[in-house]
C-alpha positions as CSV (number, residue, x, y, z in Angstrom):
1,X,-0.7,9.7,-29.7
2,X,-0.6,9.2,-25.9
3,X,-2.8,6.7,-24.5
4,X,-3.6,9.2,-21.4
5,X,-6.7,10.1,-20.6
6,X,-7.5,14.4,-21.8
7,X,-10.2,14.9,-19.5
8,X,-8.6,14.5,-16.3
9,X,-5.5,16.3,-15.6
10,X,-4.3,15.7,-11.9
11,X,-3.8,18.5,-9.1
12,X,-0.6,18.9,-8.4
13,X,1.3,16.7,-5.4
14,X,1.6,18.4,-2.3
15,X,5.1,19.0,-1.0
16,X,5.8,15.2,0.5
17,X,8.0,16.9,3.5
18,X,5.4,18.9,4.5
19,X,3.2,15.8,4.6
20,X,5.9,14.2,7.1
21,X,4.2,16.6,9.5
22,X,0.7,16.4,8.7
23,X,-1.9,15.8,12.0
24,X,-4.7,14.0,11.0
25,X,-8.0,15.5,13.0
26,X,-9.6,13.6,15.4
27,X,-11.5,10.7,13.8
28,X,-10.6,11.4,10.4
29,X,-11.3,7.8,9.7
30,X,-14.2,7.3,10.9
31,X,-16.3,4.0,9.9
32,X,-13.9,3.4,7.1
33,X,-12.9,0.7,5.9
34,X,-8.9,-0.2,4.9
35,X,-7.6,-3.1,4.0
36,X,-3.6,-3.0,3.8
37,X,-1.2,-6.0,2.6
38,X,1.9,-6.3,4.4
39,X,0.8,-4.8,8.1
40,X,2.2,-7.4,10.1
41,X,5.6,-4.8,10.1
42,X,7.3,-1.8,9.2
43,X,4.7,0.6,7.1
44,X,2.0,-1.7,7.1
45,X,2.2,-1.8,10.9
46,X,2.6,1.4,11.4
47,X,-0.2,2.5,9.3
48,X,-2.8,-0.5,10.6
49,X,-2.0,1.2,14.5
50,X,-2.5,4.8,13.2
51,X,-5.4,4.7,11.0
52,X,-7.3,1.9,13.6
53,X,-6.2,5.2,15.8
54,X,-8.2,7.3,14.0
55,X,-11.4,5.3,13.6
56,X,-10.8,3.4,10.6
57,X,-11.6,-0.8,10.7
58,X,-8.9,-1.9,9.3
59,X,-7.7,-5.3,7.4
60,X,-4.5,-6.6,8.1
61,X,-3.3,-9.0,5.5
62,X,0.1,-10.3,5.6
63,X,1.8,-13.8,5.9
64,X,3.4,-13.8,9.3
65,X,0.2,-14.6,11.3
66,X,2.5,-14.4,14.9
67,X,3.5,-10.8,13.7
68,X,-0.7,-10.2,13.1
69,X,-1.7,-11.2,16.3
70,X,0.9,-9.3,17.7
71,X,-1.0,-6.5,15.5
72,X,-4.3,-7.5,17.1
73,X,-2.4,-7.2,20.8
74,X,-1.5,-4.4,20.7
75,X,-4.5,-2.8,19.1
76,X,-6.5,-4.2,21.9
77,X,-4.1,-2.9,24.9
78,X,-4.7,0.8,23.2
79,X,-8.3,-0.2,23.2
80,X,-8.5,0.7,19.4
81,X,-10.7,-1.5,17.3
82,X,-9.5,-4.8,16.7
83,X,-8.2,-5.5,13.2
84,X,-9.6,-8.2,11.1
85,X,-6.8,-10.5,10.8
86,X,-6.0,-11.9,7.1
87,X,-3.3,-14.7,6.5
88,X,-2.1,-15.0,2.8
89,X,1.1,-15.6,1.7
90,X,1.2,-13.3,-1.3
91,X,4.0,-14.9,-2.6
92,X,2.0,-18.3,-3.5
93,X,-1.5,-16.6,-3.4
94,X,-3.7,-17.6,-6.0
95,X,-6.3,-15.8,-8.7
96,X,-9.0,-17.8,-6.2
97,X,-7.4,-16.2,-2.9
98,X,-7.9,-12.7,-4.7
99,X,-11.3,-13.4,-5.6
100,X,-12.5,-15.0,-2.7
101,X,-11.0,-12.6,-0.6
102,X,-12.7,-9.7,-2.2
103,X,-16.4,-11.7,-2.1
104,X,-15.8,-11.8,1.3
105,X,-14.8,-7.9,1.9
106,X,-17.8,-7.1,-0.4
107,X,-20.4,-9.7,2.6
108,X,-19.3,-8.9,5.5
109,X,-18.4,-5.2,5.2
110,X,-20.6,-4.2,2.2
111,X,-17.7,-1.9,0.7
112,X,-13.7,-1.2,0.8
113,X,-12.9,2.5,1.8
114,X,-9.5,2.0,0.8
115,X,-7.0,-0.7,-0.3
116,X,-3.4,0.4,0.7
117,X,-1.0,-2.5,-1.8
118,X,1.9,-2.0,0.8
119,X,3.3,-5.8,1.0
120,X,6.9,-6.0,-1.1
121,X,9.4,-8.5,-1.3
122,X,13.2,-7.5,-2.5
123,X,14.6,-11.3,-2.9
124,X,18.1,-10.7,-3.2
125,X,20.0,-7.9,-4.4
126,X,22.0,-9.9,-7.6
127,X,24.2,-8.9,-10.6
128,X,21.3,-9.5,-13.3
129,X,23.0,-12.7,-14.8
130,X,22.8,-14.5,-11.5
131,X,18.7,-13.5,-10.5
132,X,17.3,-17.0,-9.8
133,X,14.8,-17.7,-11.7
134,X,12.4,-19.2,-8.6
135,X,13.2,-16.1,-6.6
136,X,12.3,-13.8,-9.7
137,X,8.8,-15.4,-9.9
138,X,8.5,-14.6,-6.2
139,X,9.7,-11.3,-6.3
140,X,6.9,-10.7,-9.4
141,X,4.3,-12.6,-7.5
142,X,4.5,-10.3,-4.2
143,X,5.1,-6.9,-6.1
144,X,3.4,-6.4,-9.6
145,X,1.1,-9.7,-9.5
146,X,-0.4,-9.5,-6.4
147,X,-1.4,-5.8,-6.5
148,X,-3.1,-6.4,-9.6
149,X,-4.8,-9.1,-9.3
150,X,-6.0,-7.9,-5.5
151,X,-6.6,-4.3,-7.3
152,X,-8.6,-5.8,-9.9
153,X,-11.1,-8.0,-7.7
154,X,-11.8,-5.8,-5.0
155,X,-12.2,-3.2,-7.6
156,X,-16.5,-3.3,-7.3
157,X,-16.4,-3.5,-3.5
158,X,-14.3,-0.4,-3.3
159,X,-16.7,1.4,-6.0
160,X,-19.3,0.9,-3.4
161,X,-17.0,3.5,-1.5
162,X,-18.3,7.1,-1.5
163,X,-14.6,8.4,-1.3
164,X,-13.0,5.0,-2.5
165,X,-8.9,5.2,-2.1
166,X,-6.2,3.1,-3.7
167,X,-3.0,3.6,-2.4
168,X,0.5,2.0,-3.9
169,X,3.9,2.0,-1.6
170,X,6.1,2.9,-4.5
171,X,10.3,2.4,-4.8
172,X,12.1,3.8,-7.5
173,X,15.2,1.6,-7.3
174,X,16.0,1.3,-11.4
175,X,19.8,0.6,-10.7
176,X,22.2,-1.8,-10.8
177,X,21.5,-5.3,-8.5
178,X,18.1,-4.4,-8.2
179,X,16.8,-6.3,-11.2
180,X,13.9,-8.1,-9.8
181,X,12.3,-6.1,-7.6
182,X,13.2,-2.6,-9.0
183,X,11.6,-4.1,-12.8
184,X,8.4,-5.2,-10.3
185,X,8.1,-2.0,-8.6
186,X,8.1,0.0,-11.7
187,X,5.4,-2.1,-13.5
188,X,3.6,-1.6,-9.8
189,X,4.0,2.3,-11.0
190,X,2.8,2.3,-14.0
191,X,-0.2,0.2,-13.2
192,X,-1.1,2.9,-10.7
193,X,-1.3,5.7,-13.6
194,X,-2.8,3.4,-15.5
195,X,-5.8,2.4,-13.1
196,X,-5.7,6.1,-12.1
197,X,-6.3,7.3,-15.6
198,X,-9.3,4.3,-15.9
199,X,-11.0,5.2,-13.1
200,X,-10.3,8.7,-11.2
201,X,-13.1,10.4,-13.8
202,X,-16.5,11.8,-13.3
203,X,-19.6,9.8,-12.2
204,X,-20.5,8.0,-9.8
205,X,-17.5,7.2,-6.7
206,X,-14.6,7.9,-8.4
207,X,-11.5,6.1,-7.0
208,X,-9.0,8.1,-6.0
209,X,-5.6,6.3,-7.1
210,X,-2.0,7.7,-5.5
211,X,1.4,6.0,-5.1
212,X,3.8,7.1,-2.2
213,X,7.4,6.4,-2.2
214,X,8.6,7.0,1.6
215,X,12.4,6.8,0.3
216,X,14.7,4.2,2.8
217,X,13.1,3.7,5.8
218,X,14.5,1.5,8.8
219,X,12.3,-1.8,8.6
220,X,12.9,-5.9,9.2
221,X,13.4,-6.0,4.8
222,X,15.9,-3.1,4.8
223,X,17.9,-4.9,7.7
224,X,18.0,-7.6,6.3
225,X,19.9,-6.4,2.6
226,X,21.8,-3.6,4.7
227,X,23.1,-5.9,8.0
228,X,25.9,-3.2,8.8
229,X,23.8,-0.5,8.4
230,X,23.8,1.4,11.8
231,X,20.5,2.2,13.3
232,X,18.4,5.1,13.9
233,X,19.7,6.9,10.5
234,X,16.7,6.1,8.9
235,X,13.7,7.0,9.5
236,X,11.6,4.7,11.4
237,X,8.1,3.6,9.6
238,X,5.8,5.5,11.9
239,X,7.6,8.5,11.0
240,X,6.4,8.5,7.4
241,X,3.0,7.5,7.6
242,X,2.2,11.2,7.4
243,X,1.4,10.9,3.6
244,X,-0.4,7.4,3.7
245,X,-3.2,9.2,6.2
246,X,-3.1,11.8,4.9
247,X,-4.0,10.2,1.3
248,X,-6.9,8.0,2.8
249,X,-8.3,10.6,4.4
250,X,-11.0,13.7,2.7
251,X,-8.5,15.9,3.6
252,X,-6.8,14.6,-0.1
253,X,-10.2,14.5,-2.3
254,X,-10.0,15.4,-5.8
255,X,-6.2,14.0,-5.8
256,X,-5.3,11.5,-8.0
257,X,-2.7,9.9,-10.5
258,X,0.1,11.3,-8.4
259,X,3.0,9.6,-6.8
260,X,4.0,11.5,-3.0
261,X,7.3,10.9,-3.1
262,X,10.6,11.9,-1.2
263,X,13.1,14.2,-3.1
264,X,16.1,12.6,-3.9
């Protein structure tokens, strides 16, 4: 007997090209609150500039506080609201990190709007009998750990949330080389349908839970596994965001326990 919840079956997913293209409206934001791990570049970035854009305060968390304050620069020269600026190294964070991280959220901000698990870490592409065990635990820590244990505390502060989100960057790379990160990114998959089922339900704030899988997309991590791979093929990170605003916004309610992903 499936362990899936029979009360709840999810809309469909709307066609993820189409989203490529979607305009958000004016302010569609609007005093939310979005906390994203892994904004200091590529999607993270993208998506911190775009949704501050359109209203939202957001929460930049990433480990490369130059690259955050860069974040906070630029934010301020588009006179957008500034973001609040979170160091943590995801990759040694701690249970206590989480927790006090998510007491914090819950004080000065009273509630989470959305929580966008976007940090990953790829390690090194290696035949599986050479993974390194110390860059395995890494690997783990950044992409399955992390967005649990960060999912899991802030969990209340975003059920304060009227129209609470939980977003997952998802990569389905279940092939050869990719042994560390591509068994990490499908646990991080199936913890998404497994929260979703848990929690998108009737009552009171249900959280709206949604993976998005952008495909390839040209950032500093794909440059650095692919060094010869010419430029501009790709597309850039702020030319996928589409999906990831379109998701935290009310222009998605009543979607859930779906991943938006790229054909092919």
């Amino acid at each position: 007997m499936s362990g899936r919840c029979a009360e709840h079956v999810a809309p469909a997913a709307p066609d993820f090209e189409a989203l490529l293209g979607y305009v958000p409206r004016a302010g569609l934001l609007a005093e939310r609150v979005i906390a994203i791990t892994g904004a200091a570049s590529g999607i993270g970035r993208a998506l911190a500039l775009a949704a501050s854009a359109l209203g939202a305060t957001v929460i930049a968390l990433d480990r490369d506080d130059d690259a955050l304050e860069s974040l906070r620069t630029t934010l301020l020269e588009r006179r957008a609201p500034p973001p609040d600026i979170v160091v943590i190294d995801l990759a040694f964070a701690t249970l206590t990190d989480y927790r006090s991280l998510a007491e914090r959220l819950g004080r000065q901000y009273g509630r989470l709007d959305g929580l966008v698990n976007n940090a990953g870490l790829i390690g090194a592409l290696s035949p599986f009998e050479h993974i390194d065990p110390a860059v395995w635990r890494q690997v783990m820590a950044v992409n399955l750990i992390a967005p649990f244990f960060l999912t899991q505390w802030c969990m209340p502060v975003l059920r304060r949330s009227p129209d609470p989100v939980l977003l997952f960057s998802l990569d389905r790379t279940e092939r050869a080389f990719w042994g560390s990160y591509g068994v990490a990114k499908a646990g991080q998959e199936a913890l998404m349908h497994i929260v979703a089922d848990e929690y998108h339900a009737l009552g009171s704030s249900p959280v709206r839970v949604l993976g998005i899988d952008p495909g390839a997309v040209e950032t500093p991590g794909r440059h650095l596994h692919y060094p010869a791979e010419p430029t501009n093929v790709l597309p850039s990170p702020e030319a996928v965001i589409g999906p990831y605003l379109y998701a935290l916004g009310a222009d998605a309610r009543g979607l859930s326990n779906v991943v938006l992903r790229r054909a092919g």
